[in-house]
C-alpha positions as CSV (number, residue, x, y, z in Angstrom):
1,X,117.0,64.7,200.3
2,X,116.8,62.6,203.5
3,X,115.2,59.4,203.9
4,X,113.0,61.4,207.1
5,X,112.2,64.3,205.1
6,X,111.3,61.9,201.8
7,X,108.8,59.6,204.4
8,X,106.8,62.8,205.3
9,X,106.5,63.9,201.5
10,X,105.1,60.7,200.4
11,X,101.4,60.0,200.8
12,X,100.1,56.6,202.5
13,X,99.3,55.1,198.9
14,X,102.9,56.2,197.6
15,X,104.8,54.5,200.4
16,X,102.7,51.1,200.0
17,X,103.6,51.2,195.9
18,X,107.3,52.1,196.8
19,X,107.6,49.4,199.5
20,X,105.5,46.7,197.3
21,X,107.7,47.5,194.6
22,X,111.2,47.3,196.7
23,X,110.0,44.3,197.9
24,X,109.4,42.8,194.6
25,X,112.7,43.8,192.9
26,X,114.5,42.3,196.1
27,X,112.9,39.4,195.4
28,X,113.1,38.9,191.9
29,X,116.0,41.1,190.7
30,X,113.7,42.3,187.9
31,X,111.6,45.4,186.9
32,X,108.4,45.6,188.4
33,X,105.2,46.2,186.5
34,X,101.9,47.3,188.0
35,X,100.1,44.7,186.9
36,X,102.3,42.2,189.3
37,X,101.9,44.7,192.0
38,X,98.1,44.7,191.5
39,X,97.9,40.9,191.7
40,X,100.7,39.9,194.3
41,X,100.3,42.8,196.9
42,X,96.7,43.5,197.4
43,X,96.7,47.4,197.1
44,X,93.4,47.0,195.9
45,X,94.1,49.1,193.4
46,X,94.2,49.0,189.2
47,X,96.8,48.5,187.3
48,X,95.8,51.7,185.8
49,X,96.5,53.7,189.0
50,X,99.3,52.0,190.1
51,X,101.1,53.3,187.0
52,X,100.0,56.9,187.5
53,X,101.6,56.7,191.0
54,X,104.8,54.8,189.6
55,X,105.3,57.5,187.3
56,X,105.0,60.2,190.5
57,X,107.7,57.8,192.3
58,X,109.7,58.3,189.1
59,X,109.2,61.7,188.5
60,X,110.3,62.4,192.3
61,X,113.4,60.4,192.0
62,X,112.1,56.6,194.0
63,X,112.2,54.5,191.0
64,X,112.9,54.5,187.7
65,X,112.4,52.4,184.2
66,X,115.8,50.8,182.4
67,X,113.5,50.9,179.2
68,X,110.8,52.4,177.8
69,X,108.5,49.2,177.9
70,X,109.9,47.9,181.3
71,X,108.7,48.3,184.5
72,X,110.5,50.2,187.6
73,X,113.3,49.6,189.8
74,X,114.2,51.1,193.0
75,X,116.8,53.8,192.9
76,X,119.0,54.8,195.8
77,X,116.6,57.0,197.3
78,X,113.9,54.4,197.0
79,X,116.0,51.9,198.6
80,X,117.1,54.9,201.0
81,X,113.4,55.2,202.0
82,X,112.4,51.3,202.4
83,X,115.4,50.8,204.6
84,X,114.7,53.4,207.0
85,X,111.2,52.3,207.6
86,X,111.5,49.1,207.4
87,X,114.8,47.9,209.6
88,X,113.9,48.6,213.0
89,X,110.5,46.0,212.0
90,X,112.2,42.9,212.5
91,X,115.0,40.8,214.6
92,X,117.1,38.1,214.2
93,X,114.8,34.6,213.9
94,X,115.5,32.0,216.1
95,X,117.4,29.8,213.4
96,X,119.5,32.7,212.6
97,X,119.9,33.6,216.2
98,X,121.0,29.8,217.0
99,X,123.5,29.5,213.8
100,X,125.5,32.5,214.8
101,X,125.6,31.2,218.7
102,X,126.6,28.0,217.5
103,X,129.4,28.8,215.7
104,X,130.7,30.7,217.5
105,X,130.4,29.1,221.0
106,X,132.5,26.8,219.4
107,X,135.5,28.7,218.1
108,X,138.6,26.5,219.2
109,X,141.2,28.4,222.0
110,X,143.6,30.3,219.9
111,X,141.2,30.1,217.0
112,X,140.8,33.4,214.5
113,X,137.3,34.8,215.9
114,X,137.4,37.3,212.7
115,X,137.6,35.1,209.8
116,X,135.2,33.0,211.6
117,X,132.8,35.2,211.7
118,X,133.4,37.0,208.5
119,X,132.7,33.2,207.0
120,X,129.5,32.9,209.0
121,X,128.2,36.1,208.3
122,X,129.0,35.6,204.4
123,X,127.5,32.3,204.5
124,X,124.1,33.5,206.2
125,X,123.5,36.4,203.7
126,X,125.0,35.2,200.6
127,X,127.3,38.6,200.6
128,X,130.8,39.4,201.1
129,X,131.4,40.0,204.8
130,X,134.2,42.4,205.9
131,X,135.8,42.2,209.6
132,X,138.4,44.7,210.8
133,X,140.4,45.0,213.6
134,X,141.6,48.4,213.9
135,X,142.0,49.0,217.3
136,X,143.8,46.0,218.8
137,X,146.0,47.7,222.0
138,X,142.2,48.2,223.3
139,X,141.6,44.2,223.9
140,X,141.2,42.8,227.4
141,X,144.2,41.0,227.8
142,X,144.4,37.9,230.4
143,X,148.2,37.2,229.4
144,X,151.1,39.2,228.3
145,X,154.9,37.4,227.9
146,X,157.7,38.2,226.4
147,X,159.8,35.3,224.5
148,X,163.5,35.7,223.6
149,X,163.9,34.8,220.0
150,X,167.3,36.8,219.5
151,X,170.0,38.8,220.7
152,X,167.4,41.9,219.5
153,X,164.2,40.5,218.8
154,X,161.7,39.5,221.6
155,X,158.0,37.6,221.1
156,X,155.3,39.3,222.9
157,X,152.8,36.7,223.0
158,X,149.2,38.3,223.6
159,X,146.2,36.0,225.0
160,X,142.7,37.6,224.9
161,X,140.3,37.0,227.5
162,X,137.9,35.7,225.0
163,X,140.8,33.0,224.4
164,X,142.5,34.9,221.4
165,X,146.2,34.1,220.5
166,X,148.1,36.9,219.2
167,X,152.0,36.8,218.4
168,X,154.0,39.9,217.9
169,X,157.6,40.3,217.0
170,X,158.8,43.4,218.9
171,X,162.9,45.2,218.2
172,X,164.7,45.9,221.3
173,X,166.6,48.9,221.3
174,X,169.1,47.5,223.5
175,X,169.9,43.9,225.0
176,X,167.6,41.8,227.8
177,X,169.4,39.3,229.6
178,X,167.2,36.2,230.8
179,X,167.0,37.6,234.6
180,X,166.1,41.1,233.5
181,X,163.5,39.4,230.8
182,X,161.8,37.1,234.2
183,X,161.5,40.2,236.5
184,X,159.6,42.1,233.1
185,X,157.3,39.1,232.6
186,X,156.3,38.7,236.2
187,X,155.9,42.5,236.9
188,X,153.4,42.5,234.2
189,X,151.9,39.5,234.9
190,X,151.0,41.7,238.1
191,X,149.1,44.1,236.6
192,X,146.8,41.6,234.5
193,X,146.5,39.8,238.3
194,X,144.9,43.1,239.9
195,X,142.2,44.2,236.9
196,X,141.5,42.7,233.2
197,X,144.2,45.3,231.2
198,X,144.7,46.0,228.0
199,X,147.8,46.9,226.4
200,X,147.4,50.5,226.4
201,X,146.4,50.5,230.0
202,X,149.1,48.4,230.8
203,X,151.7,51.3,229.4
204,X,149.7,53.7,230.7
205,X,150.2,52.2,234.4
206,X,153.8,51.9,233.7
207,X,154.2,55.5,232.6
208,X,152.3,56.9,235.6
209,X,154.3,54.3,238.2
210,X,157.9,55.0,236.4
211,X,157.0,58.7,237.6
212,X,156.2,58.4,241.2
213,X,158.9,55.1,241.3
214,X,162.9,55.2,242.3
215,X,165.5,52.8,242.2
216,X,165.6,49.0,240.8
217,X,162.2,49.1,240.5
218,X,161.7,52.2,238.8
219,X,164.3,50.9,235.9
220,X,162.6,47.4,235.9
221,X,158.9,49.7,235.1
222,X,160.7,51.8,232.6
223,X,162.3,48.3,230.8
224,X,158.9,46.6,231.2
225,X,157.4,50.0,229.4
226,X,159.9,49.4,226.6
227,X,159.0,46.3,225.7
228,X,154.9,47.3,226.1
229,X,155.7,50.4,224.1
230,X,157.3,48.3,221.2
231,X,154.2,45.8,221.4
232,X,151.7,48.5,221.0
233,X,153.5,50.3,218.3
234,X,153.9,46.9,216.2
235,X,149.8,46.4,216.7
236,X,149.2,49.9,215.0
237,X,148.5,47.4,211.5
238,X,145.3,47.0,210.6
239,X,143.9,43.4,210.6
240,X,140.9,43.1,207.6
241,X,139.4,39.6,206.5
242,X,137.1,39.6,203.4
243,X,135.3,36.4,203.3
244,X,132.7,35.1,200.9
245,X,133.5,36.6,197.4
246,X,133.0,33.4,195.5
247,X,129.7,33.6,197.6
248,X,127.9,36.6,196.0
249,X,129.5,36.5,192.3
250,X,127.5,33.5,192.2
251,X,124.4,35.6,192.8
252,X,122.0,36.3,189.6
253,X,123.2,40.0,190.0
254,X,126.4,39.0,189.0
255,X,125.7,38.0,185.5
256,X,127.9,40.3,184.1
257,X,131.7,40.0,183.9
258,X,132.0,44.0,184.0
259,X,130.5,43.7,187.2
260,X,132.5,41.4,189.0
261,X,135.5,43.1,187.9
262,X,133.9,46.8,189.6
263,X,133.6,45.1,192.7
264,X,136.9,43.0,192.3
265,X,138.8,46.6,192.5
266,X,136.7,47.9,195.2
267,X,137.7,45.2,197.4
268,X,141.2,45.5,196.0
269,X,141.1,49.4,196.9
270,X,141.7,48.4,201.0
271,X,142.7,52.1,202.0
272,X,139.2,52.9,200.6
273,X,137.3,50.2,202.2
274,X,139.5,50.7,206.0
275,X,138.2,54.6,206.0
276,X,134.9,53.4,205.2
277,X,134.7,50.5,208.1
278,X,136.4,52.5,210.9
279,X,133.9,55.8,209.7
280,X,131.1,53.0,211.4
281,X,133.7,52.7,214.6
282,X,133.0,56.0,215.4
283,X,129.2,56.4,214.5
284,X,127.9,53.8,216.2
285,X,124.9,51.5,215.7
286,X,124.4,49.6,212.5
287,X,124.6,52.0,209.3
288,X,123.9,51.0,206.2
289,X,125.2,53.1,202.6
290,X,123.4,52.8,199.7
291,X,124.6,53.1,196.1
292,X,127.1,56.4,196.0
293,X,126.7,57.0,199.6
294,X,129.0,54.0,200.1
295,X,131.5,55.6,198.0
296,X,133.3,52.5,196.9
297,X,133.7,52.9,192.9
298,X,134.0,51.8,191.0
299,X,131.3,49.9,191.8
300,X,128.0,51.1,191.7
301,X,125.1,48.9,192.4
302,X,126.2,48.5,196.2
303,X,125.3,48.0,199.2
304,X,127.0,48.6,203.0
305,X,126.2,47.7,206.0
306,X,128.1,47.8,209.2
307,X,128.6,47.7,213.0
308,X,131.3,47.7,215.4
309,X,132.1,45.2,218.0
310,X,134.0,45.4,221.3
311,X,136.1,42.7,222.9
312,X,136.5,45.1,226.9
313,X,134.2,48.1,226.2
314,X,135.7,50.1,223.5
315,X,135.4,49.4,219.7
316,X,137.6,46.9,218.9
317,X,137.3,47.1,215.3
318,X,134.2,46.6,212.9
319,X,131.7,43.8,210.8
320,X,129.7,43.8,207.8
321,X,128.5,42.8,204.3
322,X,129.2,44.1,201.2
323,X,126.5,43.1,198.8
324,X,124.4,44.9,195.5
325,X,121.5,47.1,196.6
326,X,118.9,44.3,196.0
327,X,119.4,42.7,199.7
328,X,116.4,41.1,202.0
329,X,117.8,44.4,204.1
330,X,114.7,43.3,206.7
331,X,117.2,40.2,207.6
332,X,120.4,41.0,207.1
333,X,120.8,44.7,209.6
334,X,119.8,43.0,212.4
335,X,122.0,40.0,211.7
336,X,125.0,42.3,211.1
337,X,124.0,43.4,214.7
338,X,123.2,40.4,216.5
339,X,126.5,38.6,214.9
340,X,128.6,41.6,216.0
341,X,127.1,41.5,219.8
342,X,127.9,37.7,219.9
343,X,131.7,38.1,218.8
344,X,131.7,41.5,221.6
345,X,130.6,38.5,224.1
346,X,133.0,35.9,222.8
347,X,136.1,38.6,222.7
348,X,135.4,39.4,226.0
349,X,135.3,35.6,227.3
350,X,131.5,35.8,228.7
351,X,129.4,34.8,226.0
352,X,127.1,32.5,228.4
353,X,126.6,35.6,230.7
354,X,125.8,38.0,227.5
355,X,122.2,37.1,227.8
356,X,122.1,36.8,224.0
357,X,120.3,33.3,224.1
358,X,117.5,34.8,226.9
359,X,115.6,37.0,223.7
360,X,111.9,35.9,223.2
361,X,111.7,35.9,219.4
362,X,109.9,38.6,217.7
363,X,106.0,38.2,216.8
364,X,105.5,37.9,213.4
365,X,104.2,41.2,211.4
């Protein structure tokens, strides 16, 4: 069932029980008994009723009851139903808003922008925080040089505009003598001069020039594509930070070793979690899986939620938590979202023109 066509099936009273008791279990990490929902959540209701429509939630699949003589907990669907109408409520507080801006204004030159954030995030929300650069040869570059190291082996060395340092070792396919290696560096240095490039529109240039070009300069464009060729090929590795596990095994949900060990292999299942972050490069917008539509066993009680990010304009790669189902969901999507537009701005060197800091905070509700 979707979360749309489960709103519209729900009466007025339902929904408030389902939210009340969502918002409960978040809370508390315990099962939720009608009688607490009578006093703490003023349904004006009895305790009496209350039960009669818990036991309609259960019967259509929103909660259920561990034991006979407990109260309910959300199930996926209930969670489902409480995140889709309640996410797009709220925004990132001011404190939250000036944490993120903070730390990453001050990111040293050269400094690793992904575990940085990946450590904020994590730190914020009390969940593990995944970052992902998958699509590297898509970065706005403001350098490009090329190091000797060897008789074969060349350094590209990579400078973001957003301040980035990236070094790759590239394999020449035959030798570069120090003149030859000059005229490369400067004839790319060029390109970056005229319009911010990245790497794949660098080779791309090359390519198109190498066609219409004769002569010395066609073979210097054809060496210089070489070399970019090489550079883009060695970037085809996937860069993925997980920060913050120590973090949220410390959470009360964690009081079981069996569970720490399910999420221990999930995060240890990286082919897994890559499909599942790049999946969000594609979509768009902040998603958020729930329990088995996360598909990350063999854990089970969990939580996803994700963004990408862009350094120039495309998607650069993705950001997100990893967490069990009972998260304050009403903070942490739009601080997955906020946090992943302030690393766009600081990737792309222009994070005083982003506008982030300009946002009125939200009323309250």
């Amino acid at each position: 069932m979707f979360a749309g066509d489960a709103l519209a099936e729900l009466t007025f009273r339902a929904r408030r029980i389902l939210y009340a008791t969502v918002t409960e279990y978040i809370a508390t990490g315990e099962p939720v008994g009608s009688r607490r929902l009578s006093k703490r959540y003023g349904l004006d209701l009895s305790p009496a009723t209350i039960r009669n429509v818990l036991a309609d939630l259960e019967e259509q699949g929103y909660v259920q009851q561990p034991h006979t003589s407990a109260g309910r907990i959300p199930t996926d669907l209930g969670f489902r139903v409480f995140v889709t109408a309640l996410v797009q409520m709220r925004e990132v507080s001011i404190d939250e808003r000036a944490a993120v801006l903070e730390r990453m204004r001050h990111i040293e030159p050269g400094g690793d922008v992904l575990t940085e954030a990946g450590e904020l995030l994590s730190s914020l929300t009390g969940a593990v925080a995944v970052v992902t650069s998958t699509r590297p040869e898509h970065e706005s570059l403001s350098q490009l040089r090329f190091m000797s190291l060897s008789a074969d082996k060349l350094l590209a060395v990579l400078v973001t505009r957003g301040g980035v340092v990236e070094n790759r070792v590239v394999t020449l396919k035959r030798p570069l003598d120090a003149s030859e290696l000059e005229r490369v560096n400067n004839l790319v240095a060029e390109l970056l001069e005229n319009e911010a490039r990245s790497l794949s529109r660098i080779r791309d240039q090359l390519a198109d020039e190498t066609t219409a070009e004769r002569g010395t300069r066609d073979a210097l464009q054809k060496r210089a594509k070489e070399l970019v060729d090489a550079t883009v090929s060695d970037s085809s590795a996937v860069k993925m930070v997980i920060e913050g596990q120590g973090r949220l095994f410390e959470r009360p949900d964690f009081f079981d070793a069996d569970k720490i060990r399910r999420y221990l292999r999930a995060f240890d299942d990286k082919e897994r979690l890559l499909s599942l972050l790049e999946r969000t490069i594609d979509s768009g917008g902040v998603r958020v899986l729930i329990g088995s539509e996360a598909q990350l066993d063999p854990a089970t009680d969990v939580s996803v939620i994700t963004t990408s990010y862009s350094g120039s304009g495309t998607g650069t790669g993705s950001i997100g938590i990893i967490g069990p189902t009972r998260l304050d969901y009403a903070k942490v999507v739009p601080l997955v979202g906020f946090t992943a537009k302030v690393m766009s701005a600081v990737l792309g060197g222009d994070l005083d023109g982003a506008g982030l800091e300009l946002e009125e905070d939200p009323p309250e509700s």
